[in-house]
C-alpha positions in Angstrom: -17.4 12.7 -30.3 -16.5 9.1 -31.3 -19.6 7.0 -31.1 -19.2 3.7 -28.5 -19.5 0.3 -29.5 -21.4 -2.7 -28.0 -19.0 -4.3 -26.6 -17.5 -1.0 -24.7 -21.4 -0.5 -23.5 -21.9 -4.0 -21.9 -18.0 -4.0 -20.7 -18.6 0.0 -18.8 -22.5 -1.3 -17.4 -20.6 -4.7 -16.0 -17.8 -2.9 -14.7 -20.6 -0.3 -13.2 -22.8 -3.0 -11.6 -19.3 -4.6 -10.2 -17.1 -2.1 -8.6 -20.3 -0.9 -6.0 -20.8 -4.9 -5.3 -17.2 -4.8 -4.8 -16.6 -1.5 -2.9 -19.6 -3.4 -0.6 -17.8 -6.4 -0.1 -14.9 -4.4 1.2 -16.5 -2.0 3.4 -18.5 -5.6 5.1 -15.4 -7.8 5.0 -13.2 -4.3 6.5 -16.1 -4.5 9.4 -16.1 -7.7 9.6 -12.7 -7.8 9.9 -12.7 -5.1 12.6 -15.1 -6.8 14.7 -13.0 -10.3 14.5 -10.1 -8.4 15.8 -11.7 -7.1 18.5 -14.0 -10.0 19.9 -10.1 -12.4 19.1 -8.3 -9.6 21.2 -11.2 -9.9 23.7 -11.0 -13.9 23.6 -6.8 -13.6 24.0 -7.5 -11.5 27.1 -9.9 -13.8 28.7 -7.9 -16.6 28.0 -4.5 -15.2 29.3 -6.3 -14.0 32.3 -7.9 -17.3 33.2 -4.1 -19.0 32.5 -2.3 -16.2 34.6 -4.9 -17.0 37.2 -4.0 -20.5 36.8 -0.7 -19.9 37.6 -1.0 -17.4 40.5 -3.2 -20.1 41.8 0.0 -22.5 41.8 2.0 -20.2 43.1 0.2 -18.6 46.2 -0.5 -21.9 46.9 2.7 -23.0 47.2 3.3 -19.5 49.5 0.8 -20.7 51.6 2.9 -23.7 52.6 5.4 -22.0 54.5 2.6 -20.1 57.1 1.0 -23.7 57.3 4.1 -25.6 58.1 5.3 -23.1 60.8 1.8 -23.5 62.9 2.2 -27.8 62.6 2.8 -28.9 66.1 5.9 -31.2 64.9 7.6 -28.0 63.1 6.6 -26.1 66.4 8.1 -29.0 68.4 11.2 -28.7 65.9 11.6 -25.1 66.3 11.5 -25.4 70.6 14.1 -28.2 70.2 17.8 -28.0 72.0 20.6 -27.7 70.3 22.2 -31.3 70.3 25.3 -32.8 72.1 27.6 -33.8 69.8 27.8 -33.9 66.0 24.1 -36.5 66.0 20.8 -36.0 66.6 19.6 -37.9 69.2 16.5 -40.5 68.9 14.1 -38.2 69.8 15.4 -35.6 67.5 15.7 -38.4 65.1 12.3 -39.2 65.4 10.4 -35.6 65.0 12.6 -35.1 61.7 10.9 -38.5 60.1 7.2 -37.1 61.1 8.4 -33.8 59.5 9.9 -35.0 56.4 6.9 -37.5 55.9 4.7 -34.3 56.6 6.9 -32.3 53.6 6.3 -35.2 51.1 2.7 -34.7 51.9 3.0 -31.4 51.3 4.9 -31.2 47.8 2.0 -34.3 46.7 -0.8 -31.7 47.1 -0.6 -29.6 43.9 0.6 -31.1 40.4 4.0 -29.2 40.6 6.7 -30.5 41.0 8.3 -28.4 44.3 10.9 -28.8 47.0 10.3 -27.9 51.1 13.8 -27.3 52.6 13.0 -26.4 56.7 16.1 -24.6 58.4 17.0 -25.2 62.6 19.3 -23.1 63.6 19.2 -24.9 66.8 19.9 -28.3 65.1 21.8 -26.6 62.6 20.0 -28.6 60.2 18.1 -28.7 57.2 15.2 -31.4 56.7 13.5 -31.7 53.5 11.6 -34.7 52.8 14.4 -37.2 52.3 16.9 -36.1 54.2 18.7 -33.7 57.0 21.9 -32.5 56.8 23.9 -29.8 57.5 23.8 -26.2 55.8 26.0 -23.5 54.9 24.7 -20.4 57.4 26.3 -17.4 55.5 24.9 -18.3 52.3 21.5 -19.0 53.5 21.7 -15.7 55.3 23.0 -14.1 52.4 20.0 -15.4 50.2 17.5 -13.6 53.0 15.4 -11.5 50.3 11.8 -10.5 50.7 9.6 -12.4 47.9 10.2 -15.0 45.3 13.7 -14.4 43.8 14.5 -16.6 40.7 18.1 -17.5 39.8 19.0 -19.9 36.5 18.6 -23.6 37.2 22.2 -25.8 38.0 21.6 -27.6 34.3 22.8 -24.6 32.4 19.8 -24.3 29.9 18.8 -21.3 28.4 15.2 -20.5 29.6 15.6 -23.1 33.2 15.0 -21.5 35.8 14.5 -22.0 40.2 12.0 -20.1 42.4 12.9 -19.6 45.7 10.8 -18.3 48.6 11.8 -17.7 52.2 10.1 -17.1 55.5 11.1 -16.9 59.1 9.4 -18.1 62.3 9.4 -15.7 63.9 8.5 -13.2 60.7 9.9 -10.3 62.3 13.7 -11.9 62.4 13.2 -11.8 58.3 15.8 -9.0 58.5 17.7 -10.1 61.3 18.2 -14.3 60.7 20.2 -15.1 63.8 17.2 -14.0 66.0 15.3 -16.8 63.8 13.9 -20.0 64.9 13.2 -21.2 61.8 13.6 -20.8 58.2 11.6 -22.6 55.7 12.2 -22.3 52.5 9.7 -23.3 49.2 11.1 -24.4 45.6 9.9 -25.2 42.5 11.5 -25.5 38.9 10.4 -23.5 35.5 9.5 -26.7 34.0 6.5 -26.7 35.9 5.4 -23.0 34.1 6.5 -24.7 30.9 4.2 -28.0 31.4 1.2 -25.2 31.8 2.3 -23.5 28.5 2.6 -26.6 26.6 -1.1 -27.0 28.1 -2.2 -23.3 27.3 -1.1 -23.9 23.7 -1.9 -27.5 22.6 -5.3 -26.2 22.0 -5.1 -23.3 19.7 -2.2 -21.3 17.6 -0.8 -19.5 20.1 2.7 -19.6 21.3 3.2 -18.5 24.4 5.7 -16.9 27.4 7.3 -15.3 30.1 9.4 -12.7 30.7 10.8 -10.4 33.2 13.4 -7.7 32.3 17.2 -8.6 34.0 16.2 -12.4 34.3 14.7 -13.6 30.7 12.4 -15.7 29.5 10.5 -19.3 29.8 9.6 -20.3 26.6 7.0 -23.5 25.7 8.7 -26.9 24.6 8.1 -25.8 20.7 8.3 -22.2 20.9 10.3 -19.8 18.3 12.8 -18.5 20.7 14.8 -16.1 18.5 11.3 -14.5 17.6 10.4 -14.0 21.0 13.5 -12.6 21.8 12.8 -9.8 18.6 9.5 -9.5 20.1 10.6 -8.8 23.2 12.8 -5.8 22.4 10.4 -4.3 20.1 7.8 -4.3 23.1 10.5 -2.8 25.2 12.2 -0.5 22.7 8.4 0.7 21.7 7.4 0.9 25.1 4.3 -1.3 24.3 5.2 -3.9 27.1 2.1 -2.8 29.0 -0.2 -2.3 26.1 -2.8 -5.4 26.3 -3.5 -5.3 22.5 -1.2 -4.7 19.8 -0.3 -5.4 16.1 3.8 -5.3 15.8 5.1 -5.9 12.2 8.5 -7.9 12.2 10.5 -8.7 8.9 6.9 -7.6 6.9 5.3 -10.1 9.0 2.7 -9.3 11.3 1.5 -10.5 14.7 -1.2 -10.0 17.1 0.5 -9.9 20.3 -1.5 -9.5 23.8 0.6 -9.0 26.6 -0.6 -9.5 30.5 1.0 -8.6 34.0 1.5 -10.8 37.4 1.5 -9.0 40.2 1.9 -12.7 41.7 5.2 -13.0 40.0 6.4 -10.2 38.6 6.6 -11.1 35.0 4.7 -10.8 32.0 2.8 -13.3 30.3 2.8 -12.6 26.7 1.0 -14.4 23.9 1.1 -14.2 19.5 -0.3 -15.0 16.7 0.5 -14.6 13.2 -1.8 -11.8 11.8 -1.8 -14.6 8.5 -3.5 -16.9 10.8 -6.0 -14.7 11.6 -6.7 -13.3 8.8 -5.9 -16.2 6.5 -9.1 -17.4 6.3 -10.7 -14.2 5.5 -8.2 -13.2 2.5 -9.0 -16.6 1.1 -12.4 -15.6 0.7 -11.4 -12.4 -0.4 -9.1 -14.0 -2.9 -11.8 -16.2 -3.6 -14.7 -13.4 -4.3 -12.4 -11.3 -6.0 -11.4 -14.3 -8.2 -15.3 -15.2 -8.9 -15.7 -11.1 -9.6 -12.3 -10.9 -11.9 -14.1 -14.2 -13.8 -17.8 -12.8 -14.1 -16.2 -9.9 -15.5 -14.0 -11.7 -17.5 -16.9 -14.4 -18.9 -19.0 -10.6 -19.2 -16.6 -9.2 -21.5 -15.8 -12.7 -23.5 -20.0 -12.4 -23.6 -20.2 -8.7 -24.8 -17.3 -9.7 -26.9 -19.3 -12.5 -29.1 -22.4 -10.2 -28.9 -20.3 -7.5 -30.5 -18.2 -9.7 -33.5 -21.9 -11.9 -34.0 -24.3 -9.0 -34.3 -23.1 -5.5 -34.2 -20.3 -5.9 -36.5 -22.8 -7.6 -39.1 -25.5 -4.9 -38.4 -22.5 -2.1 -38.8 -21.1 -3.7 -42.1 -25.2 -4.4 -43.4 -25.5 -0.2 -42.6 -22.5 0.9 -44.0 -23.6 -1.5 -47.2 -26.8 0.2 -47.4 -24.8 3.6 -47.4 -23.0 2.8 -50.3 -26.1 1.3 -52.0 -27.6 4.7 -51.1 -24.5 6.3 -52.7 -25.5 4.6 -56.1 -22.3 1.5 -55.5 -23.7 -1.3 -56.8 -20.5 -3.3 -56.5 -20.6 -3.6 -52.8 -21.0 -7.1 -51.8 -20.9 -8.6 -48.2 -18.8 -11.8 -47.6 -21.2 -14.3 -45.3 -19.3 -16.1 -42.4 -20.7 -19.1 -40.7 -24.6 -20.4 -41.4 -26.2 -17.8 -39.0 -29.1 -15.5 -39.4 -26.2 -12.8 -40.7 -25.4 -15.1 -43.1 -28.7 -15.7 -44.9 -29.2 -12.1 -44.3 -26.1 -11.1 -46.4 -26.6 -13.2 -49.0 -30.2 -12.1 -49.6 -28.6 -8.9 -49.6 -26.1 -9.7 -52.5 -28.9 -11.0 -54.4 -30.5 -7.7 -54.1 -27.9 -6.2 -54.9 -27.4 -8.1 -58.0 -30.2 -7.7 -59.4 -31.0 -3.7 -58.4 -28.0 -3.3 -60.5 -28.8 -5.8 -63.7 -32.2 -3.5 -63.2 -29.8 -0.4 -63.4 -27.7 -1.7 -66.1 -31.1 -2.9 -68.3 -32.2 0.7 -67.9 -29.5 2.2 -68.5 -28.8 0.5 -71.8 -32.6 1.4 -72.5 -31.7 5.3 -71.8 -28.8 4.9 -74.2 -30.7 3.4 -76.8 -33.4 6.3 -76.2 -30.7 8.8 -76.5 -29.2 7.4 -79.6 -32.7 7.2 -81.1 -33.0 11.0 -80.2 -29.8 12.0 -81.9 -30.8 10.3 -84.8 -33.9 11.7 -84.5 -32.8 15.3 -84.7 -30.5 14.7 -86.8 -32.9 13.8 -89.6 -34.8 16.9 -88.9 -32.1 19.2 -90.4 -32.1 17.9 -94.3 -35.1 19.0 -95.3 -34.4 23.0 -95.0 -33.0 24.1 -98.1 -33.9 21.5 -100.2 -37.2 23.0 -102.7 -35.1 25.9 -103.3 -32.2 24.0 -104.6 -34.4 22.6 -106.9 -36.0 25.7 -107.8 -32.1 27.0 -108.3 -31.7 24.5 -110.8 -35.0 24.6 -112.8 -34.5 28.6 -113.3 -30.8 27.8 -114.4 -32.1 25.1 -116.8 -34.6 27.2 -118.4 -32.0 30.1 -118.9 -29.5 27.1 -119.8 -26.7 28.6 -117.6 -25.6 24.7 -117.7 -22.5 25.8 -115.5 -24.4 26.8 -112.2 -26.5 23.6 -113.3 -23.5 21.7 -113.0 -21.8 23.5 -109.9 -25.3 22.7 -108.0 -25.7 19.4 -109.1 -21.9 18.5 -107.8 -22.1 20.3 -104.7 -25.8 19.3 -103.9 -24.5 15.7 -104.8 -21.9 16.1 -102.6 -24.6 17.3 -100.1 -26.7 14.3 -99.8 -23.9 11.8 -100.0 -22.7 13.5 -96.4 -26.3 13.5 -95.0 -26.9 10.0 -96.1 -24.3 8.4 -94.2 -25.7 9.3 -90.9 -25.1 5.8 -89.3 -21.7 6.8 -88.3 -22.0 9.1 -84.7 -18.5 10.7 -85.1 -16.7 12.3 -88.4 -13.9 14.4 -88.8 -13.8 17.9 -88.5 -12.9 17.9 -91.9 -15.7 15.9 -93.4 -18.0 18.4 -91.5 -16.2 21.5 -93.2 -16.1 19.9 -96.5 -19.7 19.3 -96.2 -20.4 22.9 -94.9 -18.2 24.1 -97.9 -20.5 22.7 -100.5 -23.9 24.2 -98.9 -21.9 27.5 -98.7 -21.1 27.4 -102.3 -24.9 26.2 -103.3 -26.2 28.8 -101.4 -23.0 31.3 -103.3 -24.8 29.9 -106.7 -28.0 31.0 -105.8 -26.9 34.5 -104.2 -23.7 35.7 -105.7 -23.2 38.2 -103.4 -22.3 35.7 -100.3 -18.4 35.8 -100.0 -17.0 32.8 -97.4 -14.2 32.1 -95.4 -13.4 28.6 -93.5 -9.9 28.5 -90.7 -9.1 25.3 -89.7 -5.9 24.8 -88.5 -3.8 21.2 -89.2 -3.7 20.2 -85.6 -7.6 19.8 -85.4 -8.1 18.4 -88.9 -8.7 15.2 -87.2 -11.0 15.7 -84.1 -14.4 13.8 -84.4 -17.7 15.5 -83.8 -20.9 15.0 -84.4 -22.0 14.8 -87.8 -24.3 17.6 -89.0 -23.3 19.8 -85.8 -22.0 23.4 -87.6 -23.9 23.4 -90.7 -27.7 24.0 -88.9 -25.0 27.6 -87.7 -24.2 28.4 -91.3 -27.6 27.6 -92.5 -29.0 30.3 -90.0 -26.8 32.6 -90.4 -27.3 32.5 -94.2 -31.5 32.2 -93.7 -32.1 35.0 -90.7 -28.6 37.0 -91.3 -27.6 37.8 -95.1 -30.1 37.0 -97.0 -32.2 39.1 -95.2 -30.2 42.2 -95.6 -29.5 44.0 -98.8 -25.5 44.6 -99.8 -22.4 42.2 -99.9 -23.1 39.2 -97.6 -20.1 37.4 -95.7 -19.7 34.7 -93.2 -16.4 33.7 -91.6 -16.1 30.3 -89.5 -13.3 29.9 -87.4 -11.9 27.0 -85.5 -9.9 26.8 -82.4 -8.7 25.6 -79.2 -8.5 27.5 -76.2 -8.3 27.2 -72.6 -8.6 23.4 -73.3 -11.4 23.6 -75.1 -12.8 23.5 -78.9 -14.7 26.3 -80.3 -16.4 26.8 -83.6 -17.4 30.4 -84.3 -19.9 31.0 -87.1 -19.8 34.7 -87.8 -22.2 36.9 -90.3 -22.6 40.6 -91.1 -26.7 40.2 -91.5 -29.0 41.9 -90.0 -28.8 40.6 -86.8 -30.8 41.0 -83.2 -31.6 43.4 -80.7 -30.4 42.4 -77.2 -33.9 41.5 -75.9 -34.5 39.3 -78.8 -31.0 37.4 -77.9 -31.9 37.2 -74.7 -35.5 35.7 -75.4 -33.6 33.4 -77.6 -30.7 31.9 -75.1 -33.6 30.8 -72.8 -35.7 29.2 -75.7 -32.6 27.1 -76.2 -32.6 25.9 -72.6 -36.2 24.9 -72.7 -37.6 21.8 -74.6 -38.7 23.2 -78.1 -42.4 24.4 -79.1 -43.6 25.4 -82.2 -42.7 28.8 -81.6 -38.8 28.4 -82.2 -37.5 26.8 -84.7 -35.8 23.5 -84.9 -32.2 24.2 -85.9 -30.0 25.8 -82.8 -32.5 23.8 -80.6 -31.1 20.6 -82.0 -27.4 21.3 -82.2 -27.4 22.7 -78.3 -29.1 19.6 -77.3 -26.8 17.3 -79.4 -24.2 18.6 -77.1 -25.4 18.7 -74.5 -26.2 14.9 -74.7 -22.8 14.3 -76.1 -20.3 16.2 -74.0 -22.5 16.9 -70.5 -22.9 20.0 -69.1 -19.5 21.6 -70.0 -20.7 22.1 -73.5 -22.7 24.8 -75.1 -23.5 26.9 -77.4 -23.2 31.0 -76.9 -25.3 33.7 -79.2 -23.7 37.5 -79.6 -23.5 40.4 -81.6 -20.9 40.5 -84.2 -18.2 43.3 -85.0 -19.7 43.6 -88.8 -23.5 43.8 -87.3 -24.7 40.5 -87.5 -24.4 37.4 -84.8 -21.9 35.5 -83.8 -22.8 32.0 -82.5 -20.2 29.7 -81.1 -20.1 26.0 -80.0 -17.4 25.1 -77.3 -16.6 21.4 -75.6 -14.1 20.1 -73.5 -10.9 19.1 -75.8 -9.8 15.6 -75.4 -6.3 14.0 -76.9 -6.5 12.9 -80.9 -5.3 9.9 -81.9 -4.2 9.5 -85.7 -3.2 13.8 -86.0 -1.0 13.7 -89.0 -1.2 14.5 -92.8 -0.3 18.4 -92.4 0.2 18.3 -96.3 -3.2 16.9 -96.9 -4.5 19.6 -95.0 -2.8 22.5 -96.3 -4.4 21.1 -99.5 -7.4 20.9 -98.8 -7.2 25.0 -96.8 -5.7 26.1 -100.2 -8.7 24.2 -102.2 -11.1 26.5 -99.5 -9.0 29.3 -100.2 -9.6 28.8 -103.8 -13.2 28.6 -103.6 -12.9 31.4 -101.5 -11.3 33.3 -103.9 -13.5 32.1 -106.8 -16.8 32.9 -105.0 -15.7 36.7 -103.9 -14.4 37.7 -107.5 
């Protein structure tokens, strides 16, 4: 499971403290919300009420007139009056019209509408209104008889203008039947006077409102949106919502509160809206607003874990993965300081440490080589002094018999000796040198015991690899010591060189007496123990030399021999020779061993 930064940490606990201060806010402003619709749609309600009332007010008042008129002694007088003689009214006649019409000015001054009487004698044939009396047109006030206020479009043509008309009769009952009527007054009034109350109902808040009544059509305000009423207006009807009181209609992706109110008065409806926007507007600001403030916290939040992240984990995380390396023995790691902040001291204390853990390293590890060389030079110094008192014993015996051949042969080859082991500053020779050199102890050790035959294989392609000097003769010096001499009969060691399986091996094979399998055994673990007085110093010296020169691959193996005796074995990983020619050379120098091969077994 991938392991979570710093910065993802402080991002997911901001994000977790937000969203439930968030999901809050919602769920309070969603209430809020809620409850502001409702008390507004409670406020619209009032208000239209109070403004229908307003207008019913107006209008029954202006009903009234026609009862009050009819009881006024004058109209009463006017209603009893004869018919006149003639096409004038007398002076009498003349007289009771001017009280009337004085009386209807009176009348229309009482409200703030603007309204019209119009008082009709049949008798007279007349019809006073407050400036005037003139004749009328009987069949089409008799065919205008209808029960209740009837509204008709105003003479001026405009959309929206409309006339109210009421009529009564004196006496009531002749409604249906005008020429049984004394009288017939009538009341007007013009739409303007609904519109002067609109303006009024809007100027003092957002609302735009109207009237309608289906078959007639509607009085809008002076500033209203008429083509948006009208769409209102047939989504009310076509929803059937007309008589709903509350109700949110979406036009165009637009939405409006719309309240709508009934006048029993009038028989229209009253109907008021408001852009949902305006309502709401306020309260999406602040949304926007908290929102906004929320976005930037989490925004400043994550710019803050962000700096917290690059300026201390990613230090601490490069400073760890430093110390891993350090751990993992990489002394080159270095860390690259930014800035002049408490990292940056840190990693440059750091690289010091560094620095000087690894000149430390470097000191003691030159110290460890030196050791080591001092040790190979050591042990190498332990193997010359084996054979030596018999060599000279060899040549005292041979002086005294003067057999001044073997005298000479020893002193050549025992020459030849030292001037090898002398020249032990140099830590690699050829294979060839070491051969030589293990040549002339066999044949010294040949002069002293003339049974020892010898054979040496070394092919051309090796002639040139560099060992360790002194590294196969401590095998032939063994296996002349502990194998043949100490059996009786013909003695004979073979040594062998090859390469195989990508690696060098140098067999040392005798036919002495050799070693029962216990006693090998007891001596491959004394080899990889350090050495004691017990054991001696010889295969000891050479298994370490290798081991210290070619690591753990290399080795040495002990085992019974096909003739009887041992057969020990040296073996290292094979690396490319530079400098692998002189094949001739060679095959001179394997016929100059087969010579003294030859020489020592006749």
């Amino acid at each position: 499971m991938p392991r979570i930064n710093l910065f993802r940490k402080i991002a997911i606990i901001l994000i977790a403290m937000l969203i439930p201060i968030a999901a809050l806010y919602y769920l309070s402003n969603r209430t809020s919300t809620e409850v502001l619709r409702d008390e507004l749609d409670r406020s619209n309600t009032s208000k239209l009420d109070f403004f229908q009332s307003q207008v019913n007010a107006n209008i029954d008042s202006i009903s009234y007139w026609p009862n009050l008129l009819i009881h006024d002694p004058d109209i009463s007088e006017l209603r009893d009056s004869p018919a006149p003689i003639g096409p004038y009214l007398d002076l009498e006649a003349i007289t009771l019209v001017k009280r009337i019409q004085q009386k209807l000015s009176t009348q229309q001054s009482s409200i703030n509408w603007k309204s019209s009487l119009y008082i009709y004698s049949p008798k007279l044939e007349r019809v006073v209104t407050d400036n005037d009396a003139v004749r009328y047109d009987d069949a089409e006030l008799k065919r205008r008889m209808k029960m209740g206020w009837q509204v008709k479009p105003s003479g001026s043509g405009i959309e929206g203008e409309y006339e109210f008309s009421l009529l009564t009769t004196s006496p009531f009952s002749a409604f249906n039947n005008p020429d049984k009527a004394n009288l017939i007054i009538e009341v007007r009034f013009d739409s303007k006077n609904i519109v002067g109350m609109l303006d009024n109902f809007k100027s003092d808040s957002r609302r735009d409102p109207f009237f309608y009544k289906e078959g007639v059509g509607l009085i809008y305000n002076s500033s209203a949106d008429r083509t948006l009423a009208k769409e209102l207006v047939a989504m009310l009807e076509r929803k059937s919502l007309m008589h709903a009181s509350n109700q949110t209609l979406s036009l165009e992706g637009k939405k409006y509160l719309v309240n709508t109110m009934w006048s029993d008065t009038t028989q229209w409806y009253l109907i008021d809206y408001i852009p949902y926007s305006d309502v709401v507007g306020p309260i999406v600001k602040s949304n926007v607003l908290f929102y906004c403030a929320v976005a930037s916290l989490l925004v400043m939040g994550c710019v803050l874990a962000y700096l917290l992240y690059a300026q201390v984990q990613i230090p601490m995380k490069k400073l760890v993965q430093s110390f891993q390396r350090l751990k993992q023995e990489d002394y080159s790691v270095r860390l690259v300081p930014k800035g002049n902040g408490e990292f940056s001291y840190v990693f440059m204390r750091f690289n010091s440490m560094v620095e000087q853990i690894q000149e430390l390293f470097d000191k003691v590890y030159m110290e460890k080589i030196h050791v080591r060389e001092a040790k190979l030079k050591q042990l190498q110094s332990q193997i010359n002094p084996h054979f030596f008192y018999n060599c000279f014993s060899f040549i005292s015996s041979m002086a005294k018999l003067e057999n001044y051949k073997a005298i000479v042969a020893m002193s050549q080859n025992l020459s030849s000796y030292y001037r090898y082991t002398t020249r032990q500053e140099r830590d690699f020779v050829k294979l060839s040198e070491e051969l030589d050199f293990v040549t002339s102890y066999l044949e010294i050790q040949r002069l002293r015991m003339s049974r020892l035959t010898f054979e040496v294989e070394l092919p051309s392609w090796l002639r040139h690899l560099e060992i360790p000097p002194l590294l196969v003769q401590p095998l032939v010096e063994n296996a002349v010591k502990h194998g043949v001499e100490e059996k009786a009969g013909e003695a004979a060691i073979r040594l062998t060189v090859a390469e195989e399986g990508g690696f060098v091996r140098i067999r040392v094979t005798d036919n002495g007496k050799g070693m029962t399998e216990p006693a090998l055994r007891s001596l491959r673990e004394k080899l990889q123990r350090p050495m004691d007085e017990s054991m001696g110093c010889g295969l000891w010296n050479v298994n370490q030399r290798l081991l210290l020169r070619y690591g753990e691959e290399a080795g040495m193996t002990i085992a019974s021999s096909e003739p009887g005796g041992l057969e020990v074995a040296l073996f290292w990983p094979a690396k490319p020779q530079v400098g692998m020619g002189g094949t001739a050379g060679m095959a001179g120098r394997s016929g100059a061993l087969g010579a003294a091969e030859m020489e020592g077994t006749a």
